[in-house]
C-alpha positions as CSV (number, residue, x, y, z in Angstrom):
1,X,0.0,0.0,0.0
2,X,0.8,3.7,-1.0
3,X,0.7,5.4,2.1
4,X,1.3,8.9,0.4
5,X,4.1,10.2,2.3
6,X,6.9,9.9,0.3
7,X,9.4,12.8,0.3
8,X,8.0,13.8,4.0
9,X,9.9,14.6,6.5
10,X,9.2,13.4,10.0
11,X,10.9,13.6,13.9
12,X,10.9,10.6,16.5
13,X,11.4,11.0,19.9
14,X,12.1,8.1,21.9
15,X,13.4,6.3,19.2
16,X,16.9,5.0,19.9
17,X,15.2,1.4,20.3
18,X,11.9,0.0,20.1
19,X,8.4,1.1,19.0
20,X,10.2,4.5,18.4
21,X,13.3,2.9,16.2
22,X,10.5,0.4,14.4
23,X,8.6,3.7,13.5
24,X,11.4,5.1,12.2
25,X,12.3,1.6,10.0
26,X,8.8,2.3,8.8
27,X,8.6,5.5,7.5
28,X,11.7,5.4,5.9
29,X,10.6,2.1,3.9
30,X,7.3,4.0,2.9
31,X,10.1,6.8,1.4
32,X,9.5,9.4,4.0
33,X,13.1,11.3,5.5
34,X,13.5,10.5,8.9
35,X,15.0,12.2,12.0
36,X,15.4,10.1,15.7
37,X,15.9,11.4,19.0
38,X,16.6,10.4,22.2
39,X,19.0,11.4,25.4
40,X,22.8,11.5,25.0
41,X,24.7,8.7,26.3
42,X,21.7,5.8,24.8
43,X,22.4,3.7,21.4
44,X,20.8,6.5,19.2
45,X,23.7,6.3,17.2
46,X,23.6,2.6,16.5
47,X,20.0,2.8,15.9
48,X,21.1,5.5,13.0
49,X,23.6,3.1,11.5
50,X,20.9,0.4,11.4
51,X,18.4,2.3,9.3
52,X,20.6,4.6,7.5
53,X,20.9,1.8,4.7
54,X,16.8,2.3,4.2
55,X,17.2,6.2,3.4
56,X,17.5,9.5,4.5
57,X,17.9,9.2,8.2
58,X,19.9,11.6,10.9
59,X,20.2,11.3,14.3
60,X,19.9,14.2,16.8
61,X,20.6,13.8,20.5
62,X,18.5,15.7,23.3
63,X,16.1,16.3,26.3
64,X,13.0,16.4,26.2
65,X,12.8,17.8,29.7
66,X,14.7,20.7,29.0
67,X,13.3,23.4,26.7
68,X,16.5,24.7,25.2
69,X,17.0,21.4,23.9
70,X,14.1,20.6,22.6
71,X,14.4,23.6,20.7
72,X,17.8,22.9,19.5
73,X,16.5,19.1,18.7
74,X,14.2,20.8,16.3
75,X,16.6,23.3,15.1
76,X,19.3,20.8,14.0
77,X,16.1,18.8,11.9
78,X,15.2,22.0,10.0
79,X,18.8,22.6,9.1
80,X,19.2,19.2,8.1
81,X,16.4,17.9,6.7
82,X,14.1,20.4,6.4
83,X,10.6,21.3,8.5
84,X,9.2,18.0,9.8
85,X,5.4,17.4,8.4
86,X,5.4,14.2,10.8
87,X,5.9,13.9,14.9
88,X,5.8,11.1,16.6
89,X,6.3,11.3,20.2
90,X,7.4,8.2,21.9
91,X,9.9,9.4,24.5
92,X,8.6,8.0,28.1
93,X,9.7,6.2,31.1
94,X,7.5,3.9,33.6
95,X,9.1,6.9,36.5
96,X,8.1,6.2,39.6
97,X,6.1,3.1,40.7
98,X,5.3,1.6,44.3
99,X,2.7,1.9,46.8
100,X,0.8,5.8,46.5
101,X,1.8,6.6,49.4
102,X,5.4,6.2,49.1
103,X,6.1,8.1,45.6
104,X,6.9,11.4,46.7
105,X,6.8,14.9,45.0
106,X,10.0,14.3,43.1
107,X,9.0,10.6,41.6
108,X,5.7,12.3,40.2
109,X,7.6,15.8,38.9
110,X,10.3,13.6,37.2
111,X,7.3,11.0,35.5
112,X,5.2,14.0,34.3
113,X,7.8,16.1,33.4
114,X,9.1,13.7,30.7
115,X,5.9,11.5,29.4
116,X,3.5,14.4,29.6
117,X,5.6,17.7,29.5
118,X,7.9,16.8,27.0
119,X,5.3,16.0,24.7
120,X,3.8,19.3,25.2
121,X,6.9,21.0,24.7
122,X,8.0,19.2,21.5
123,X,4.2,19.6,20.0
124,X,4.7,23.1,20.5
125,X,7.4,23.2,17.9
126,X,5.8,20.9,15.4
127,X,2.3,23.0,14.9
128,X,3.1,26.1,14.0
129,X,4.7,24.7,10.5
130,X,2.5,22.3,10.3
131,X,-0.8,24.6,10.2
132,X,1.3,27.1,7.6
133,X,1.6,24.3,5.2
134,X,-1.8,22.7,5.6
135,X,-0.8,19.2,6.6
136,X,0.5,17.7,9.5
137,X,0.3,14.1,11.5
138,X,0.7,14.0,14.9
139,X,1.3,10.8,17.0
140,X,1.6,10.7,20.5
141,X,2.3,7.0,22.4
142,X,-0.5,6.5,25.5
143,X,-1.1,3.3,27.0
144,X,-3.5,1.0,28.0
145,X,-3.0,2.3,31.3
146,X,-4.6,5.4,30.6
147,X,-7.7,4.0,30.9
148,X,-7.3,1.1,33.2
149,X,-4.6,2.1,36.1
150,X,-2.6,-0.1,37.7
151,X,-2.0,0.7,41.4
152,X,2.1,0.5,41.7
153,X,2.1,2.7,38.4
154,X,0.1,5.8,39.0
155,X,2.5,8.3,38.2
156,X,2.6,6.9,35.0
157,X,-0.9,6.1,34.3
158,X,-1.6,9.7,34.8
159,X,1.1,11.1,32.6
160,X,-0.4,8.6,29.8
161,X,-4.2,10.0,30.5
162,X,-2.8,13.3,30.1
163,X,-1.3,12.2,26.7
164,X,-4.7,10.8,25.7
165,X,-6.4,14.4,26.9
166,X,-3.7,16.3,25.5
167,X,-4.6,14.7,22.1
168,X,-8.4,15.3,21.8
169,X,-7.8,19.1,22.6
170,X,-4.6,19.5,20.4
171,X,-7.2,17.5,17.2
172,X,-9.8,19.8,18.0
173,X,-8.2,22.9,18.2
174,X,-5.9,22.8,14.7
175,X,-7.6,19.3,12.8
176,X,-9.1,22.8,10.7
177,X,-5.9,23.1,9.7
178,X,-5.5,19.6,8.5
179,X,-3.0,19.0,11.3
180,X,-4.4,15.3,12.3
181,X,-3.5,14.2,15.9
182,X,-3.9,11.0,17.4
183,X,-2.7,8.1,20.4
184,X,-1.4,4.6,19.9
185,X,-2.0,3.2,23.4
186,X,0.0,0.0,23.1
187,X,-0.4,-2.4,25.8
188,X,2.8,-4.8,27.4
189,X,5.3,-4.8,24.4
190,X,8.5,-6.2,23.7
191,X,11.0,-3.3,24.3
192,X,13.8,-2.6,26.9
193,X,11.4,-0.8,29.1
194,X,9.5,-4.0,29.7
195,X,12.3,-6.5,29.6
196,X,13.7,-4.4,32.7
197,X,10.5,-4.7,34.4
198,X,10.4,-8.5,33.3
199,X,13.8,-8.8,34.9
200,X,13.1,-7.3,37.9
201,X,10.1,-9.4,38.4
202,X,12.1,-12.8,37.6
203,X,14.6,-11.9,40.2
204,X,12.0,-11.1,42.9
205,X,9.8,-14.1,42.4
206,X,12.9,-16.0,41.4
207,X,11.2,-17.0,38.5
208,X,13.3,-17.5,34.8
209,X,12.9,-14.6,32.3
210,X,10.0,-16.3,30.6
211,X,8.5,-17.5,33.8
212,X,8.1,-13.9,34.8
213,X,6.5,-12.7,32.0
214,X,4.0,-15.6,31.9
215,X,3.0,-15.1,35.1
216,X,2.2,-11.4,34.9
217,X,0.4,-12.1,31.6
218,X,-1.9,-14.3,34.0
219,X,-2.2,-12.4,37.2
220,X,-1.6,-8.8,36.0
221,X,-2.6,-8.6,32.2
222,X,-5.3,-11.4,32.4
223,X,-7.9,-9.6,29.7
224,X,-4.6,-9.6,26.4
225,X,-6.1,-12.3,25.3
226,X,-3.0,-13.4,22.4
227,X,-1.1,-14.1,25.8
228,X,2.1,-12.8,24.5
229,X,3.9,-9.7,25.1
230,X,3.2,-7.6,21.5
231,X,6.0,-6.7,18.7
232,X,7.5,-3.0,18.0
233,X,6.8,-3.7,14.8
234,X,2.5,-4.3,15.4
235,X,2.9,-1.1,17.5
236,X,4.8,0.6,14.6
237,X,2.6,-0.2,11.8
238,X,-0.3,1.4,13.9
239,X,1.6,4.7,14.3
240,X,2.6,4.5,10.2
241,X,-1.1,4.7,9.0
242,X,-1.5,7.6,11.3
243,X,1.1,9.2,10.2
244,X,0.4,8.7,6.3
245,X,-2.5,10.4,4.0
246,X,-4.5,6.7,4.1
247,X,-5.6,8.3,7.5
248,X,-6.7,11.5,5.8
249,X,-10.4,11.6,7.6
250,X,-9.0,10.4,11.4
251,X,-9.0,12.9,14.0
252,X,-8.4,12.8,18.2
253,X,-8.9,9.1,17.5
254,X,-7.1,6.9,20.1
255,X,-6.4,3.3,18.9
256,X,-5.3,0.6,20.9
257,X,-2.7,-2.4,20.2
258,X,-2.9,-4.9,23.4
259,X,-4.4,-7.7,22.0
260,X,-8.1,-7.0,23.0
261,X,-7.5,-6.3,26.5
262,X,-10.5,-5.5,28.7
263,X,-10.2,-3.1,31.8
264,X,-8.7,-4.6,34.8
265,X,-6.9,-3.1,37.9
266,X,-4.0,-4.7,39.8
267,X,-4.5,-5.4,43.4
């Protein structure tokens, strides 16, 4: 399939490995130039040199925390590719998980300031162009938690149901402009974030690797119901057909990849 975006230009965040880096192997195969970014110190390089044999791809190191740098991440695209018509924002971090009562100020600040905040900050870069031009795809990564919180996780669950809010209001106040904006709320997939948590749960329950993430697919994610942990790649094809004109007529639509998972909370 066509999806119409050849020649466009598009910015990842969040993308040195993952749903992020399988977004980028994406676009790039459906002809579209690609920047990635992620912190300094990460394998954003290496993730570079993986797709740079697919097409136009650079690599541009920053923090999304911190506004200077996001506006330098956006100023080293523009000189080097040109003005993005495509952002996808899939920079996060679990933050701070545990029992309410014990995440302080600090884990909550740190959480919201990077899932949430930094998604605001880097969206304010992208629309202005996007609305001179008349097009623009914007796709910000939720989660099934935003919908369905987990109790050792609320930091996060919020920052994710703030994505999800921040979304309908940014599709309703420039889709006129025929700057589209939607979620991909994926739901326990295959990517470093998860295999730490996998780890971590193996060595407390002193289970094996795959023992671990069988049995939180049965006690904590009971409703997925392909039992398996998904791919990038499902998550990435998602994110593609928002990003390309196929999705011409979708708006503040939040679709979810997690295998038909029904609303459940952790106890």
């Amino acid at each position: 399939m066509d999806l119409g975006i050849k020649g466009r230009i598009a910015l990842i965040s969040g993308a040195d490995s993952g749903m992020g880096k399988e977004t980028a192997r994406l676009l790039l195969e459906a002809g579209a130039k690609v920047a990635i970014t992620d912190q300094a110190g990460g394998s954003l390089d290496d993730a570079a040199a993986d797709l740079t044999s697919l097409g136009d791809v650079i690599a541009v190191t920053g923090d999304v925390t911190k506004p200077d740098e996001v506006k330098a991440i956006w100023e080293q695209v523009r000189e080097k590719l040109g003005e993005p018509d495509i952002y996808v924002n899939s920079a996060g971090v679990t933050g701070a998980t545990g029992d309410f009562l014990e995440v302080d100020d600090e884990g909550w600040q740190q959480t919201l300031d990077i899932n949430l905040m930094g998604a605001v900050r880097m969206c304010r870069e992208a629309i202005p162009a996007m609305r001179q031009k008349g097009w623009g795809r914007i796709v910000l990564l939720a989660s099934e938690d935003a919908v369905q919180p987990y109790v050792e996780e609320l930091a996060y669950c919020a920052s994710k149901a703030g994505i999800l809010s921040l979304a309908k209001g940014l599709s309703k106040a420039y889709g006129g402009d025929n700057v589209l904006v939607n979620t991909v709320s994926p739901a326990f997939i295959a990517t470093p974030m998860t295999d730490k948590m996998m780890r971590k749960r193996a060595e407390e329950r002193g289970e094996s690797f795959d023992e671990a993430i069988a049995s939180f697919l049965d006690e904590e994610r009971p409703g997925m119901e392909l039992k398996r942990r998904g791919r990038a790649e499902e998550v990435a094809a998602a994110i593609v057909f928002l990003c390309s004109e196929r999705s011409s007529f979708i708006n503040g639509a939040g679709l979810r990849v997690d295998s038909g998972s029904v609303f459940t909370i952790a106890t």
